[in-house]
VEXLUMGU-192019 format. One record per residue: residue number from 0; x, y, z negated of N, C-alpha, C in turn. Coordinates in Angstrom, 1 decimal. Each point is the difference from the previous one (the first is absolute). Example, Ala and Ser with C-alpha at 12.3 -4.5 7.8 and 13.67 -1.06 7.14 Angstrom:
2
zavo|n_east|n_north|n_up|ca_east|ca_north|ca_up|c_east|c_north|c_up
0|13.2|-5.7|-7.8|-0.9|1.2|0.0|0.9|1.2|0.0;
1|-0.4|1.1|0.7|0.9|1.1|0.0|-0.8|1.1|-0.8;
***
This chain:
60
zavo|n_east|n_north|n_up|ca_east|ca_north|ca_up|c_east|c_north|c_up
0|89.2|-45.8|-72.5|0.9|-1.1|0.1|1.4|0.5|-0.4;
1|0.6|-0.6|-1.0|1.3|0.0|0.0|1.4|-0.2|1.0;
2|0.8|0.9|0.1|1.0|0.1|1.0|0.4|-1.7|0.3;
3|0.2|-0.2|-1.6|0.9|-1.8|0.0|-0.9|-0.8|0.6;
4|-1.5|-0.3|-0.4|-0.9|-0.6|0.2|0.0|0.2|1.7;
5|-0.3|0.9|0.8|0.0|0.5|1.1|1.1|-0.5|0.4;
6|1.3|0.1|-0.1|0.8|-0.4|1.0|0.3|-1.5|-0.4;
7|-0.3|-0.7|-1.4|0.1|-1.5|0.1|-1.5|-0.4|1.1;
8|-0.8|0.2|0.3|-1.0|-0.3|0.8|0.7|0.1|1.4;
9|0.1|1.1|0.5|1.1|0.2|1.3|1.0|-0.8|0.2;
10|0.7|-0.4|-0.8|0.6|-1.3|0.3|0.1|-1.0|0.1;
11|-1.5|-0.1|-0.5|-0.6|-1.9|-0.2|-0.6|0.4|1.3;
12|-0.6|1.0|0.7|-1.1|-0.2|1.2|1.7|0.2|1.3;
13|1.2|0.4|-0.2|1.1|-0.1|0.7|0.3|-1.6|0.2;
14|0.1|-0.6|-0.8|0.5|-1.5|-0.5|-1.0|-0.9|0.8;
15|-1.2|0.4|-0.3|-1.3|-0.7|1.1|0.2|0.1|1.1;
16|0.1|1.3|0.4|0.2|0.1|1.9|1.0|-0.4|0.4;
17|1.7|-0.1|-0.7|0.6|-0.1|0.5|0.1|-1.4|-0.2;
18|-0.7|-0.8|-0.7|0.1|-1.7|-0.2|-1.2|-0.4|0.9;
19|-0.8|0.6|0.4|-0.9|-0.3|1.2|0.3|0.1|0.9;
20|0.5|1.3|0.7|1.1|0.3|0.9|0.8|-1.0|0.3;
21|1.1|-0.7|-0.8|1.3|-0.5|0.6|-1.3|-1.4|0.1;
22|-0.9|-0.6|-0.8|-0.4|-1.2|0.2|-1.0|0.0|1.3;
23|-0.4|1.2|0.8|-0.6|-0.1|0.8|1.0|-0.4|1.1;
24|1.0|0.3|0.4|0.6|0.0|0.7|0.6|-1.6|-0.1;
25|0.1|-0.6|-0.6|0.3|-1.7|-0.6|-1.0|-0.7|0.9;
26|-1.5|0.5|0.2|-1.0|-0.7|-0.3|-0.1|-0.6|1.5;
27|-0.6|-1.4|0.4|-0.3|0.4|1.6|-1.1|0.4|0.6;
28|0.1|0.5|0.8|-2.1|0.4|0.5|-0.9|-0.7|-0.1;
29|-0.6|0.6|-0.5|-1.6|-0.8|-0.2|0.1|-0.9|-1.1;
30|1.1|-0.1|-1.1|-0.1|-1.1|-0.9|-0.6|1.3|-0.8;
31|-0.8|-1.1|-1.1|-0.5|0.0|-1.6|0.6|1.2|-0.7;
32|1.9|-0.2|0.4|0.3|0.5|-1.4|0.6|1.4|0.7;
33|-0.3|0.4|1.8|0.0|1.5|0.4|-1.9|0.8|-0.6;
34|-0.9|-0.6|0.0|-0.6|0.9|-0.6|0.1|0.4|-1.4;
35|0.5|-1.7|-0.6|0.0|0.9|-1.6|1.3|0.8|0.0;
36|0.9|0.2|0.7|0.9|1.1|0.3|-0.4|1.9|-0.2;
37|-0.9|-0.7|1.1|-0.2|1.4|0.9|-1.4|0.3|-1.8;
38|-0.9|-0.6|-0.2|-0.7|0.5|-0.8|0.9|0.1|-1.1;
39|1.3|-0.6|-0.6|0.5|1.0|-1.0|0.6|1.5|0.0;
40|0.5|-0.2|1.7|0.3|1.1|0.4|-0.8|1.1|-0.2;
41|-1.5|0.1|0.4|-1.4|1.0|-0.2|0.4|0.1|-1.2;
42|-0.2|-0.8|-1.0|-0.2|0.1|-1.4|0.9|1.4|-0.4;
43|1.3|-0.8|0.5|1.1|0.6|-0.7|0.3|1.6|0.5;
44|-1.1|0.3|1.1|0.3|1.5|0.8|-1.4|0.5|-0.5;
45|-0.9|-0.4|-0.8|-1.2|0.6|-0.4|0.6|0.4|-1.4;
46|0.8|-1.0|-1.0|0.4|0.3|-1.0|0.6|1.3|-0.4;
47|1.0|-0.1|1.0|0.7|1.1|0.3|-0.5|1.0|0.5;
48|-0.8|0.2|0.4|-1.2|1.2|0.6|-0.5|0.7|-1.5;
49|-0.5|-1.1|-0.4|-0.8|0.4|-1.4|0.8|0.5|-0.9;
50|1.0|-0.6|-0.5|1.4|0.6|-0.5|0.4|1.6|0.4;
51|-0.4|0.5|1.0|1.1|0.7|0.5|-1.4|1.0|0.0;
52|-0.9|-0.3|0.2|-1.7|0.5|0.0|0.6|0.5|-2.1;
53|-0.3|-0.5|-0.5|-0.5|0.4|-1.5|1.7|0.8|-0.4;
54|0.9|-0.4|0.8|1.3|0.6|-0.9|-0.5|1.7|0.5;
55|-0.4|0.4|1.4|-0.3|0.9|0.4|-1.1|1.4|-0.9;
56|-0.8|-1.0|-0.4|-1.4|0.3|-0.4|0.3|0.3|-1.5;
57|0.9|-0.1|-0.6|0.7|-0.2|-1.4|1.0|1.3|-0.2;
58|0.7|-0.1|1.0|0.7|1.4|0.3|-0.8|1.6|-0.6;
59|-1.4|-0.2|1.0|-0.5|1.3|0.2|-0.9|-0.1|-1.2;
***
């Protein structure tokens, strides 16, 4: 994986948690729009896992 490519990914999966994040906090309990919150949230911390998974694996 390329450096650029690698860290534009890291910022899109930044941009997701932290837009999940502040909208979870908006949401009220138990509505509709706290789970699809919280599952963009997963998304956006698995993305970043994976990202941070292959930038590592790329290194060595």
């Amino acid at each position: 994986m390329s450096p650029e490519l690698g860290r534009q990914a890291f910022r899109l999966a930044i941009f997701i948690i932290m837009l999940s994040g502040t909208m979870l906090l908006c949401q009220p309990a138990g509505s509709a729009g706290q789970v699809l919150s919280v599952a963009s949230l997963v998304v956006g911390l698995i993305f970043a896992g994976i990202v941070a998974f292959l930038a590592r694996r790329a290194n060595r």
